[in-house]
N, C-alpha and C positions, 0 to 999 in steps of 0.2 A: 458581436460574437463573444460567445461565454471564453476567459481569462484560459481556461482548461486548453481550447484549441488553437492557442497563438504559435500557427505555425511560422514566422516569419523571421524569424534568427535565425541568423547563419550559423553551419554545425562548425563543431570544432573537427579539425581532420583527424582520422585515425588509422590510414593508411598503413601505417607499421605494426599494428594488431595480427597481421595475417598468421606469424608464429609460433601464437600460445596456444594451440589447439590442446593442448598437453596438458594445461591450468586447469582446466573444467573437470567438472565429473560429469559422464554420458552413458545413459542407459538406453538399451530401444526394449520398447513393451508393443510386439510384435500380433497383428492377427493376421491369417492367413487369407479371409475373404470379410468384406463390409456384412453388416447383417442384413441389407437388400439383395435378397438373390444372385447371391454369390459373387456378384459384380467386384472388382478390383476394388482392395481396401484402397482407402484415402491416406497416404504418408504425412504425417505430420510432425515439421519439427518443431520443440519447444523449447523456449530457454528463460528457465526462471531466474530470480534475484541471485538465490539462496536460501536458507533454512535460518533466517535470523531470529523468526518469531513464530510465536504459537499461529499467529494467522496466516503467515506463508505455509509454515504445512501442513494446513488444512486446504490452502486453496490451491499445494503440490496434488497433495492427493484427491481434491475435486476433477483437477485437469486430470489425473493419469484414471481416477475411476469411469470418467463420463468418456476418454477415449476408448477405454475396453468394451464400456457398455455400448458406444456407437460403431465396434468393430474394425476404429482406426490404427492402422500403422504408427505408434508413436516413438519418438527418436528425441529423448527427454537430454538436459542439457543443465546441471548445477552451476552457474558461475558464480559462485563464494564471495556475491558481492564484490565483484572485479568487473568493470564496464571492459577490458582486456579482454576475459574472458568468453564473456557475452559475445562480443562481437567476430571470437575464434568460431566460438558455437554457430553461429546464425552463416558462416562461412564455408565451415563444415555441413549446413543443411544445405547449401548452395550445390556444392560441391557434388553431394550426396542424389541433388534431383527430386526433391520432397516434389510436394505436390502444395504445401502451404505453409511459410513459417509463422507462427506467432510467438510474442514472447513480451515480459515484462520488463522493463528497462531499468537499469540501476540507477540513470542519473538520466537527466530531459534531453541533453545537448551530445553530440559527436556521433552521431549517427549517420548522417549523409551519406559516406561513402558506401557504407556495406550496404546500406538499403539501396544503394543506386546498382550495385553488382547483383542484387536479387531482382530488381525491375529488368536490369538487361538481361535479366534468362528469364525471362516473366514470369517470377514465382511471388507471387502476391504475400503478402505478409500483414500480418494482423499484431494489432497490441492488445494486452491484457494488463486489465488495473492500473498501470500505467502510461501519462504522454509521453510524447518527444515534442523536440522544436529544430521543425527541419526548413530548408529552403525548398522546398518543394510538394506541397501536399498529394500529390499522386504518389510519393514514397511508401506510403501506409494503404491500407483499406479503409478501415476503423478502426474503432477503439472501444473494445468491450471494458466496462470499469464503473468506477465511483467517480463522483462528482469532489473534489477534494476539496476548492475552496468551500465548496457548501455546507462539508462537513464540520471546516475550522468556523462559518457562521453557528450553525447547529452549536457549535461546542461555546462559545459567547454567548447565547441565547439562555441553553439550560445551565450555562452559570449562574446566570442572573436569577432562577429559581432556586439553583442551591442555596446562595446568597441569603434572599428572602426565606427558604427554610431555617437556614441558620442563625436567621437573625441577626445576620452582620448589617452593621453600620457603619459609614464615614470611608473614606480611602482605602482602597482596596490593592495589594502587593503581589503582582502575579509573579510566578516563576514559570517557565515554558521550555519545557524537553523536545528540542527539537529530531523530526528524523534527520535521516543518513542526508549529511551534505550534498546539495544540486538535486535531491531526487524529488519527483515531483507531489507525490503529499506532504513532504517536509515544505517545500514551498509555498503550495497552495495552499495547508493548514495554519496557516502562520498568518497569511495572505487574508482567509475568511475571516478570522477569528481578529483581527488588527481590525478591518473593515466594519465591524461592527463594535468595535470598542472605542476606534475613533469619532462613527457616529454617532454611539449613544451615551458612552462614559469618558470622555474624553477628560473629565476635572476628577475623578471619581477614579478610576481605573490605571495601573501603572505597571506593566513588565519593568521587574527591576532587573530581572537575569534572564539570560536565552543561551542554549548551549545546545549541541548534539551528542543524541545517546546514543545512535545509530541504530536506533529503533533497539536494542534490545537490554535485557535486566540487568543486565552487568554495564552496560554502558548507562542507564536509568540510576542503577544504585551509588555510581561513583560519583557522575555529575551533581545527584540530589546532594550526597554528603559534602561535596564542593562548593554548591549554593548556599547550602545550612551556616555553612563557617563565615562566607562573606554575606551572607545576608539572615541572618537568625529570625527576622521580623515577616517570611514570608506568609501571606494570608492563604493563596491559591499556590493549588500549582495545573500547570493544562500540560497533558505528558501525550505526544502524538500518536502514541500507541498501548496498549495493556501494558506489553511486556514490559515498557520503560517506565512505567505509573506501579508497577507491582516491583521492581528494583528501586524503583525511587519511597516506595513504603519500608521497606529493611533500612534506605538509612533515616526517614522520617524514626524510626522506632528507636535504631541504634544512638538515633540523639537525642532521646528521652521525650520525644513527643508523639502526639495521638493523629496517627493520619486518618483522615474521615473528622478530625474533629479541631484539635487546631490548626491542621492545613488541610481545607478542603482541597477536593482530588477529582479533576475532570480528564478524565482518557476517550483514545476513539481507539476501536475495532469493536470491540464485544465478543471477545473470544470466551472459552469457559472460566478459564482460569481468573478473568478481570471481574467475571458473575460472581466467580467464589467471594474474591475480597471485598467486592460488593457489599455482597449479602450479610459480610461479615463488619458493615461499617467501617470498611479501608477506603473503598472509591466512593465518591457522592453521587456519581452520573458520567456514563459512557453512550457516546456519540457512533451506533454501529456502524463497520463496514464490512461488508458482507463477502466472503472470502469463497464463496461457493460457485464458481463462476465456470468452471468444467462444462456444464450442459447446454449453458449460453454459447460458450466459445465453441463448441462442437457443432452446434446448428450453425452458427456464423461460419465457420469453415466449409460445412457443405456447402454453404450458397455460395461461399467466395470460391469454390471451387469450380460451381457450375455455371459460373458468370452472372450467378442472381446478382442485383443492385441490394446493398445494406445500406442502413444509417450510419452516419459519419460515426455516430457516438452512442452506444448502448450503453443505456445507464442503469446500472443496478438498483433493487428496491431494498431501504433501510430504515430503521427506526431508530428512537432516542428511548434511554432509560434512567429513572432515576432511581435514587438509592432503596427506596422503598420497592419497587417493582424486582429484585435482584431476586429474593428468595423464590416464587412466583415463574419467573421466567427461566431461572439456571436448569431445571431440569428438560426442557426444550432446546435446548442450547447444543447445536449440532459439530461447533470445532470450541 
């Protein structure tokens, strides 16, 4: 069984969540009929991370454009990176009678109770982008998303061609921006990319610092300047996401060095804005994750509504790019 669905840790309780309905921001983007012959739209609630990065919203507004275009009921839910709020929200779709919650989780663990309060009213619930690790795999449906250890492999792999374009030789000094503490690409990206370092460069290869930017440029550019001081010598830096790889280039620069050049620069999502630096010789090569996932999840909803069986785990299609492929590809580049 793929690392992704180790459902078998106990959650942490969170019982005393029920309060903060109030923390979130919640919008509904309303249709009055499904666009199949007029049939009762499909309620749908959703409860994102937050807005912490250029790929969350774009795969905000993936979910709320592919629910308009599929004529669903949606009952949208911000929690500002607060697992509190999230689980206020998912309470409130409870409460409310949806027809299907899905939503992205901030952290893997403490889920159990709410999801066991939506099973007891049989309101099925979906995850996006995001696992959990619950004691009960009937908690969930599926899980529409990416593959995240795969990705931190992907991002070890096309190191190893930056490397060899670079021309670097002898012992190599990573630095690594981890995401948001407990969540689950922070995890598993750390997870792939160790995996394949320990089997292949094990003498060669060395994270000398790890720290959380929490995924975004302000937490990327603080961190980097932090590592710069105690570690001046870093070769690499592997940054979990654009936003924290593009904050971590301001303080590469602010400390008088050439990011793309004395510290190569490996990130994953592939948003626009990681194409621009790219192109511009900031990043050497980004590992995509595909943020577009609104029309996925919207077909997955219908069937989990109408009792269709899904796959445990729908996995989104992604690619790799190197720094030469940036100018070429940026103007394709849809978030």
């Amino acid at each position: 069984m793929l690392n992704r669905r180790n459902f078998l840790t106990a959650a942490v309780g969170v019982a005393a969540a029920g309060g903060l309905a109030a923390c979130a921001k919640e919008d509904d983007s309303s249709s009055s009929s499904s666009s199949e012959g007029g049939s009762k739209a499909i309620t749908l609630g959703f409860s994102q991370v937050g807005s912490e990065s250029g790929w969350r919203s774009a795969n905000t507004d993936s979910v709320k454009e592919a629910a308009k275009e599929a004529g669903y009921t949606l009952k949208f839910s911000d929690a500002q990176q607060k697992q509190e709020n999230q689980i206020s929200a998912i309470r409130s779709f409870i409460a409310q009678k949806v027809d299907v919650i899905a939503f992205s989780p901030v952290v893997v663990t403490g889920w159990d109770a709410v999801l066991k309060e939506a099973k007891a009213k049989k309101i099925p619930v979906v995850l996006t982008d995001r696992s959990v690790e619950t004691s009960d795999e009937s908690l969930f449906v599926t899980l529409v998303g990416s593959d995240f250890t795969d990705e931190g492999r992907r991002a070890a792999k096309i190191l190893e061609k930056v490397l060899e374009k670079a021309g670097h030789k002898g012992p190599v000094k990573i630095a690594q921006l981890e995401g948001t503490t407990g969540a689950a690409p922070a995890i598993e990206r750390a997870k792939g990319f160790k995996e394949v370092m320990d089997a292949d460069h094990k003498d060669d290869w060395k994270i000398v610092v790890s720290q959380t930017g929490d995924f975004t440029r302000a937490g990327g550019k603080q961190v980097m300047a932090a590592f710069l001081q105690s570690n001046p010598d870093i070769d690499v830096l592997f940054a979990h996401n654009d936003d924290m790889g593009i904050g971590a280039i301001q303080a590469i620069e602010a400390a008088g060095k050439k990011p793309g050049k004395d510290i190569l620069i490996v990130t994953v999502d592939g948003v626009k804005d990681g194409f621009v630096a790219m192109s511009e010789g900031k990043i050497n090569a980004i590992v995509e994750c595909n943020p577009l996932l609104g029309p996925q999840l919207m077909e997955v909803v219908k069937k989990v509504k109408d009792g269709e069986t899904v796959e445990r785990w729908i996995k989104t299609k992604e690619s790799d790019f190197m720094q030469d492929q940036a100018k070429e590809a940026l103007p394709t580049r849809k978030y």
